[in-house]
C-alpha positions in Angstrom: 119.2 102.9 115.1 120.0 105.6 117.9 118.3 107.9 115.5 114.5 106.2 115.4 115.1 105.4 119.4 115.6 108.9 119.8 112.3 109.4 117.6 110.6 106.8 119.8 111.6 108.7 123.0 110.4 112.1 121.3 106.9 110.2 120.7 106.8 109.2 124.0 107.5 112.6 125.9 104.5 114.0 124.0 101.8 111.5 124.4 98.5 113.4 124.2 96.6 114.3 126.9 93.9 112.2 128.6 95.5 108.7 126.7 94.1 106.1 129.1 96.8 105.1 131.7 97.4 101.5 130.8 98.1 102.6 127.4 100.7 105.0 128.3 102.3 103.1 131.1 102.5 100.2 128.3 104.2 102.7 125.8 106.5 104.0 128.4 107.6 100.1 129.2 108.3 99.5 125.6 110.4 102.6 125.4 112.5 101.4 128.6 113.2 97.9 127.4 113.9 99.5 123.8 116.4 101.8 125.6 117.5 99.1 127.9 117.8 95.3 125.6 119.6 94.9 121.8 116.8 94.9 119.1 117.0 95.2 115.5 115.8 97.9 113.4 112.8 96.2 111.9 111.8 95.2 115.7 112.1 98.9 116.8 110.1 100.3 113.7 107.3 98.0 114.1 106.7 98.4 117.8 106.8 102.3 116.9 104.3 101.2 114.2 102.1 99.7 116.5 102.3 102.6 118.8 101.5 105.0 116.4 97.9 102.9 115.6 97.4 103.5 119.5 97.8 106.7 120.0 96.8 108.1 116.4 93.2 109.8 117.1 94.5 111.3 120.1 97.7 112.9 119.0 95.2 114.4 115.6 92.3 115.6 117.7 94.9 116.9 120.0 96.4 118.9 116.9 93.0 120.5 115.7 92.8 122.0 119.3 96.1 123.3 119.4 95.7 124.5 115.8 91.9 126.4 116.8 94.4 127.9 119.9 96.9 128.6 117.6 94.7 130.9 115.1 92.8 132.6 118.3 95.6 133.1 120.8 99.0 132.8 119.0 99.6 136.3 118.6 98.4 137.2 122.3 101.5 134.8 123.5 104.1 135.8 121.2 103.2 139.6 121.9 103.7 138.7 125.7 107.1 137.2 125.5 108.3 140.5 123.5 110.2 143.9 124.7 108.7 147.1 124.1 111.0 147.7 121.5 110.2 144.0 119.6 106.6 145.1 120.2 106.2 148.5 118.5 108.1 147.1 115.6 106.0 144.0 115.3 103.1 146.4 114.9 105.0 147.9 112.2 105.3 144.7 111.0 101.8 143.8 110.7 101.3 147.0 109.0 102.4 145.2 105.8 99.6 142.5 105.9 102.1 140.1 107.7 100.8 137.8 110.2 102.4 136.2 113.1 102.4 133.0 111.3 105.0 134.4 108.4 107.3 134.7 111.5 108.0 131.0 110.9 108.4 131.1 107.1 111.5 133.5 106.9 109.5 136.3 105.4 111.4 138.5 108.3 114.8 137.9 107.3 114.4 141.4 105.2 112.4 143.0 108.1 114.5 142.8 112.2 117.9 142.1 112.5 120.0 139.7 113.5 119.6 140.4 117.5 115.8 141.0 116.5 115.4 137.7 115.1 116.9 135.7 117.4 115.0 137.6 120.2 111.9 136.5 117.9 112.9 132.6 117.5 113.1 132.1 121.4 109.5 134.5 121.8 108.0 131.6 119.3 109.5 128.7 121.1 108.0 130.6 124.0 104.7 130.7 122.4 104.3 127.2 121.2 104.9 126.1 124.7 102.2 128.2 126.2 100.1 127.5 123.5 100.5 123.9 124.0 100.2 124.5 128.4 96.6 126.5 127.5 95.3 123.5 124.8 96.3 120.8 127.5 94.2 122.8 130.2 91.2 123.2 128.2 90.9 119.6 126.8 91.6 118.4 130.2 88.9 120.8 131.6 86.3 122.7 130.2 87.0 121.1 126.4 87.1 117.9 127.4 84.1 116.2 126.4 84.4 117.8 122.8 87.9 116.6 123.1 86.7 113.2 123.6 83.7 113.3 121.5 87.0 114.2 118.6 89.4 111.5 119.3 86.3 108.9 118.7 85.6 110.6 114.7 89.2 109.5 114.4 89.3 106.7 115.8 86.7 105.8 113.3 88.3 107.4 110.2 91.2 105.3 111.9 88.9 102.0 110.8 89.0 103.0 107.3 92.7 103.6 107.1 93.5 100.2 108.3 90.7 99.4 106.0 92.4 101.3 103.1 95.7 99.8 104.1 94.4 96.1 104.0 93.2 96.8 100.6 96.9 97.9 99.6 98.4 95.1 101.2 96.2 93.0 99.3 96.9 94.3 96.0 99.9 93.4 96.6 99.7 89.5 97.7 97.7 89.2 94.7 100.2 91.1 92.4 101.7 88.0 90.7 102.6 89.1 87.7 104.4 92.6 88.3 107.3 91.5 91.1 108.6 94.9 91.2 104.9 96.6 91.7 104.2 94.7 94.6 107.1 95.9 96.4 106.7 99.0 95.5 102.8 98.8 97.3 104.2 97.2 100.1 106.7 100.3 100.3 104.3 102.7 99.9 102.3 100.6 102.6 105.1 101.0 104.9 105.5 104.3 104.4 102.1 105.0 105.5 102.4 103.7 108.9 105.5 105.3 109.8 103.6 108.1 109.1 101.8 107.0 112.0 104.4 107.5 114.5 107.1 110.5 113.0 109.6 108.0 110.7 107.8 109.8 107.8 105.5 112.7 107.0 102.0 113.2 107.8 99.3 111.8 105.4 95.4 112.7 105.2 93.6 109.4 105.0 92.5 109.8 101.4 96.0 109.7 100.1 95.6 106.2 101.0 92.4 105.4 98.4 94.3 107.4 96.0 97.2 105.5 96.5 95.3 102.4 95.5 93.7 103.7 92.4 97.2 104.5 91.7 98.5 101.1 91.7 95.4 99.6 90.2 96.1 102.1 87.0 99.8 101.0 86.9 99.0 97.9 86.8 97.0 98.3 84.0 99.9 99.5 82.3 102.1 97.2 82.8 99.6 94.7 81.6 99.6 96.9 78.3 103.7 97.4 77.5 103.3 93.4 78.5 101.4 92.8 75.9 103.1 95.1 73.6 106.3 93.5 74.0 105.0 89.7 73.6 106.1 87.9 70.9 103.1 86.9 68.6 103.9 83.6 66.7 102.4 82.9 63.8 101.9 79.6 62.2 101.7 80.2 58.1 100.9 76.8 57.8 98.1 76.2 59.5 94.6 76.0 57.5 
C-alpha cells in the first residue's frame, strides 16, 4: 500500500506542464486525502487509474518534447556539468562510435573508473534535470501551441484506447464458456490502465488491438481442445 501511495505522490510531483488548474488542484486533493484517510488497495489503484486517463496525453506529448530535446541538446548539458579532465576523456570516448546515450546502458563500465563514473552518474542526473527545466520553458513559451496542438492527437488516440479497452472488457462479459479466459482479459485489461499511471509499464496503443486478436484466437482454441476432448456417444441401435 505505502508503496503505490508513494507512486501516487511521484505522479503527482510531475504533472505535465500547462494541465489545466482545476485538474491539477483536483489531483493534488485526491493525493492529500489518500495520504491523510484509510483506503483499501483497490480504492487507491483505481483513483490512480482514473488519474492516469486525465493526465495521459499530456504526460506523452510532454515526453516526445523532452525526447526531441533530448536527441538535440543532451550532450550540450552533460558536457557542461563535466571537469576538464571528464571532458577530454569523454571525447575520447566518443572516438569509439559511443554516444552520450550508451552512458546510461553500462557500456562505460570497461571505459572511466570508479571515481569517473560516479562523477558521470550525478553529470546525467544533472542533465535530465536541465533537460527537463529547457522542455518546460519551451512548451510553456515559444512551443506551446505545437505543445497543445500535440496533447489533442493524443487525446484522440486516447478515444481509441478506451475504445480498444471496451472491446476487451467485452470479450470478456461475453466469455461464458472459458471462466479462466475471461479473467485472464480482464487481467490483461487491468494491466493496461496501470500502465496509465506508473503501477505497470508503458504500452503503445496498438498492443491493445493486438491484445484482442489475441484473445479472440485463444478462444478459438479452446473451443477446438473442447471439442476434442468431448465425449461423442453413439447409439448402435438406432436405425
Amino acid at each position: 500500500m505505502e508503496s503505490t501511495i508513494q507512486l501516487f505522490a511521484q505522479l503527482v510531483e510531475n504533472l505535465p506542464p500547462l494541465l489545466p488548474d482545476d485538474l491539477v488542484y483536483r489531483i493534488r486533493k485526491e493525493l492529500k486525502n489518500i495520504q491523510t484517510e484509510p483506503t483499501s488497495l483497490e480504492s487507491l489503484e483505481e483513483k490512480m487509474i482514473q488519474v492516469g486517463y486525465e493526465i495521459w496525453p499530456w504526460n506523452q506529448a510532454f515526453r516526445e518534447f523532452l525526447r526531441v530535446t533530448e536527441e538535440k541538446m543532451g550532450e550540450e548539458f552533460l558536457l557542461a556539468h563535466l571537469n576538464n579532465e571528464l571532458q577530454k576523456k569523454y571525447y575520447e570516448y566518443r572516438q569509439l562510435g559511443m554516444t552520450w546515450i550508451d552512458i546510461h546502458t553500462g557500456r562505460t563500465a570497461a571505459y572511466f573508473d570508479e571515481d569517473e563514473r560516479l562523477d558521470l552518474a550525478q553529470a546525467l542526473v544533472a542533465t535530465h534535470r536541465a533537460v527537463k527545466d529547457f522542455t518546460i520553458r519551451e512548451v510553456v513559451g515559444m512551443k506551446k501551441e505545437s505543445y497543445l496542438k500535440k496533447v489533442e492527437e493524443f487525446k484522440n488516440i486516447l478515444i481509441k484506447i478506451k475504445d480498444g479497452l471496451g472491446d476487451l472488457r467485452d470479450l470478456a462479459i461475453n466469455e461464458g464458456d472459458h471462466p479462466m479466459l475471461a479473467n485472464e482479459i480482464m487481467e490483461r485489461v487491468k494491466s493496461f490502465e496501470h500502465g496509465l499511471c506508473l503501477l505497470a509499464p508503458e504500452f503503445e496503443h496498438e498492443d491493445i488491438s493486438r491484445a484482442h486478436e489475441f484473445f479472440v484466437g485463444r478462444k478459438q482454441e479452446l473451443n477446438r481442445l473442447r471439442g476434442i476432448h468431448e465425449t461423442i456417444e453413439i447409439d448402435f441401435y438406432a436405425e
